[in-house]
N, C-alpha and C positions, 0 to 999 in steps of 0.2 A: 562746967564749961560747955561741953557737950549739949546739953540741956536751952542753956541760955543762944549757943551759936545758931540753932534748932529755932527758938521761938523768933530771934532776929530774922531769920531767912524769910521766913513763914510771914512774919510783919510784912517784911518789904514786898516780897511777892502780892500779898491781898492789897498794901497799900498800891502797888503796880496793874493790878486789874482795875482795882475800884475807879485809876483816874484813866484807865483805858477805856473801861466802860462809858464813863460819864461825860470824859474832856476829848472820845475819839474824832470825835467830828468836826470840833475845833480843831484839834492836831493833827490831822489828817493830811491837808494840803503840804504842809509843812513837811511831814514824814515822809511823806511823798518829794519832796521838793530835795531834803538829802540824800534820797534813794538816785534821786535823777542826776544829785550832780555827783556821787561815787560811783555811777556808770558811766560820769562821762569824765570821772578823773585821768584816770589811766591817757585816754587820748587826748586831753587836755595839756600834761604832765609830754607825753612825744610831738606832739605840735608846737611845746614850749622851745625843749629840746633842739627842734628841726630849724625850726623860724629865727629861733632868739627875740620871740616879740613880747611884748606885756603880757603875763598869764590871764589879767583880765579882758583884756581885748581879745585873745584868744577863746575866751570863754563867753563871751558875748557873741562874737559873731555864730560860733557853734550852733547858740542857743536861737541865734535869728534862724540859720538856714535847716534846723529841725524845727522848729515852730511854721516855718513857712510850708517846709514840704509834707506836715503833716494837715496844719490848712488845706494845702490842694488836694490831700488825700482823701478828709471829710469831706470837705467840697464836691468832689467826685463821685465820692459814696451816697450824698445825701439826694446829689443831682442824680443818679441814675435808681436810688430808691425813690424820688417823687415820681419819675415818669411810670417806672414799676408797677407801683401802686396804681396811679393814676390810668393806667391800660387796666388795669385789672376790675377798679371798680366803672371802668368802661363797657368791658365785658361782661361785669356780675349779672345783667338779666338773661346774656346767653346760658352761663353757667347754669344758674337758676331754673330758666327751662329747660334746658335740654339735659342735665345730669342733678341735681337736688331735687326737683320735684316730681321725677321719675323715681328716685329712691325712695324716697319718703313713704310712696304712692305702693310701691311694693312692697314696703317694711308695714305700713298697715293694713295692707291684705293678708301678707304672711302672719302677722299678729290674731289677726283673725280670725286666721284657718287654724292655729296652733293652741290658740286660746280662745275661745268660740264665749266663756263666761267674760271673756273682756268688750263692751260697746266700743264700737269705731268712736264714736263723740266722749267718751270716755278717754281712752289716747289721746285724741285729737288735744282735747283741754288740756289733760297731764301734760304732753308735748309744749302747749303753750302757755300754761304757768312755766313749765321747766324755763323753757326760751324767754322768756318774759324776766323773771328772778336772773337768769342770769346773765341778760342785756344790761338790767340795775346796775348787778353788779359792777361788769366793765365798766359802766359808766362813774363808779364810783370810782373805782380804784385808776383809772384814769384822772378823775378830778385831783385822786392823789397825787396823782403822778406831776399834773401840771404846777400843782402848790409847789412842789418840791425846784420845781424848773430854775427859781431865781436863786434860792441856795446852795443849785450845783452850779449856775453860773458863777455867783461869787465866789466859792471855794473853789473854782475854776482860775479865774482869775487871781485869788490867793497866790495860787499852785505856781502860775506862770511867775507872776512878781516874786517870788519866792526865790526861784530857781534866779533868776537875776542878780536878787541882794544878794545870795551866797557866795554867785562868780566874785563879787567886788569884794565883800567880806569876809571869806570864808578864814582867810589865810592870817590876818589880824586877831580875828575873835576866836582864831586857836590857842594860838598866841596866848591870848589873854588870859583863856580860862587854863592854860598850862600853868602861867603864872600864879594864879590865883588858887589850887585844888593842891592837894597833900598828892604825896608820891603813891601812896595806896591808892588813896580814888581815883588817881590816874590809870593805874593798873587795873582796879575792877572794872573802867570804863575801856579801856583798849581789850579786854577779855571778853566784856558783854558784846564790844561790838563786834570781834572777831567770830565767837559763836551765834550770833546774829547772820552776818554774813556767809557760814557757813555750813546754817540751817536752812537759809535761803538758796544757796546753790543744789542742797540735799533736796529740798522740794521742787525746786525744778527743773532736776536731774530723772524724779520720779516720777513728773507729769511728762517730760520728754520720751519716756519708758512706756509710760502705759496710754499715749497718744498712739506711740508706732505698734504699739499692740491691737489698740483700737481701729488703727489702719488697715492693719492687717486684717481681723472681723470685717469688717465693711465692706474692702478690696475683695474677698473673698466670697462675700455675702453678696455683694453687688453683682460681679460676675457670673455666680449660681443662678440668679434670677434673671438675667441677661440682662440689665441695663446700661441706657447707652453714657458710655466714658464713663464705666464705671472707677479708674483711676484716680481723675479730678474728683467724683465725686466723693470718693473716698479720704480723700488728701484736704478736701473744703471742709468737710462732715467733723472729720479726725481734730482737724485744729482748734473744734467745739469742743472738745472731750473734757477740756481742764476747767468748764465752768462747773461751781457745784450745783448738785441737781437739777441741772438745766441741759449742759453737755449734748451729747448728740439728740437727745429726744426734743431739742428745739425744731431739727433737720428731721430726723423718724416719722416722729407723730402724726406732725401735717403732711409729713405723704402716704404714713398710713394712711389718713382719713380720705385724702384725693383717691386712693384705690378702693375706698371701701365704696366711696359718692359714685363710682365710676362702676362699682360689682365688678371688682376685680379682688374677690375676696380671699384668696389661696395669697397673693403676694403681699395683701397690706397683714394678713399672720405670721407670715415669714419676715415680715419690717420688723414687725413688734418682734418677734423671736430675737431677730440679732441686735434691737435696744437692751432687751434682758437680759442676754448676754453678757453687752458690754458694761452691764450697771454691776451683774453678781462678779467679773474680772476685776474689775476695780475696785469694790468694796471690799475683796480677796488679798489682793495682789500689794493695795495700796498701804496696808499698814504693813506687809512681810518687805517690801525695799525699803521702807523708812527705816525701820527695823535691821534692816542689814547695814546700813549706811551707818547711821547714831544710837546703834547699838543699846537703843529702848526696848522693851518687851511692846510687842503688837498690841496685847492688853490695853496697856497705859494711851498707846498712842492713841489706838480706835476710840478710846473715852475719853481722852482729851481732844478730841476732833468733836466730838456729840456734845462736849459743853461747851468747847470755843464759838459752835456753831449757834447753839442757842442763846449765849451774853453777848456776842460781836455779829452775830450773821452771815454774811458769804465769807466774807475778809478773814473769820474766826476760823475755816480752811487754812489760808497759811500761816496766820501767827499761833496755831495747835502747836507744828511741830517746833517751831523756834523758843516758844512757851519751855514744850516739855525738853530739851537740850539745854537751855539757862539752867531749868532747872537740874536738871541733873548735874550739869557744868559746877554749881555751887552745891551739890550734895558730893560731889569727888570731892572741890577745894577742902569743904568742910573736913571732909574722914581724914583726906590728908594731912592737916593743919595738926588735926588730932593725934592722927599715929605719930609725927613727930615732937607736939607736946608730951606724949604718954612715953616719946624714947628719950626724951631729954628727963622727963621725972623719973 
């Protein structure tokens, strides 16, 4: 019995990755599209309440006036990153002269005097194969980038229609499939989704946690170096934290390098300092609160995050820990089921 409940788990699980893996990018808008309407249940459900109106007119208009103010949000964002930009490669030949080619200029004298067996024309080239290979590059993974452009508009649009059809159907096609599914698989499914939902609140209970930690480094990091408002920028930096391996060193990096372009080389070591700070805190920190939370061994978690991340990619951060809670969620039910077959035999 034991044996056989064992290899059934173990089926549905791999059969569970294999169409995660292969059907996630189809399913994705969609998954997304039930996420956004059980965040906007709750207020849907006291609006109902309040008004006495049609739940689905309640739930459409909702969805008009968050579609709209997120519109003018991008809108805003995108209009003040075009100008951005646009100043910036207005300025690139000032920059250019007056702090890149200055550096440059000193980094192959210092080369020079330090390494006397290295030719200036010999850098020079290395420099510009370097820079050359990795113009290519960009230019390719750019080109990636743009192929990709119409399949996130569509699954874009999915997303949005999506979240629409649910408002109007949501409440019928419960209905239906309550009708239709045995009393257990209704059970396993209010179970799955309940520890779904409350692996979900565990993980970004724990990014909440080690943001204001991250806050704090920066806040404190920032101020030691005197930079100015250092506050905001600690608070702007900090809310980068929760992407994987991108997080704050989107924010760091490139201002290491503006102080290093500029020979201000004592502050852009101390940037880098407290990026690897925050990288060895969180690689630390982040499987011991999971850990406290859903009471998995750190172990487990830490290696189920290294292979969520390698078959799923970024997204493979938060379905690790939801992953590994199902799982265990059905390794209790199982022992359970058993100790009271074994007290009944």
């Amino acid at each position: 019995m034991r044996k056989n409940k064992g290899i059934m788990i173990f089926g549905i699980i791999m059969i569970y990755c294999l169409i995660l893996k292969y059907l996630f990018g189809v399913l994705f808008p969609f998954i997304l599209a039930f996420l956004c309407y059980y965040i906007m249940k709750p207020l849907i459900d006291l609006l109902e309440n309040y008004f006495h109106v049609k739940r689905s007119a309640i739930g459409i208009s909702l969805l008009l006036v968050i579609y709209l103010l997120l519109t003018l949000l991008l809108g805003s964002l995108i209009t003040y990153l075009f100008f951005f930009f646009a100043d910036i490669l207005t300025k690139l030949p000032v920059y250019y002269e007056t702090m890149i080619e200055p550096f440059f200029q000193q980094f192959l004298i210092t080369l020079s005097q330090q390494f006397s067996f290295f030719g200036q024309t010999d850098i020079l080239s290395s420099i510009q194969n370097f820079l050359t290979e990795s113009f290519f590059q960009a230019i390719s993974s750019l080109s990636i980038m743009i192929t990709q452009i119409p399949s996130f508009i569509f699954s874009f649009f999915l997303f949005i229609i999506s979240t629409f059809f649910l408002v109007l159907d949501y409440d019928p096609m419960r209905e239906k499939m309550i009708s239709l599914c045995h009393q257990k698989v209704l059970y396993i499914i209010s179970t799955v989704k309940q520890r779904c939902l409350i692996s979900l609140k565990i993980y970004l209970k724990c990014q909440l946690i080690l943001m204001f930690l991250c806050f704090l480094i920066l806040w404190i990091g920032f101020s030691i170096l005197r930079m100015k408002h250092p506050l905001l920028y600690a608070v702007m930096t900090a809310l980068l934290d929760s992407l994987p391996f991108i997080g704050v060193g989107i924010v760091l990096i490139p201002m290491c390098i503006v102080f290093i372009v500029k020979g201000i080389y004592l502050k852009a070591f101390y940037l880098f300092l407290i990026y690897l700070i925050i990288n060895v805190v969180r690689s630390l920190l982040e499987p011991q609160i999971m850990n406290k939370q859903m009471q998995i061994p750190s172990f487990l978690l830490l290696l189920s995050m290294m292979i969520h991340l390698h078959f799923f990619g970024v997204i493979g951060i938060v379905l690790s820990p939801i992953h590994m809670s199902l799982i265990y969620s059905f390794i209790d039910s199982m022992d359970s089921s058993l100790h009271k077959s074994d007290g009944l035999i």
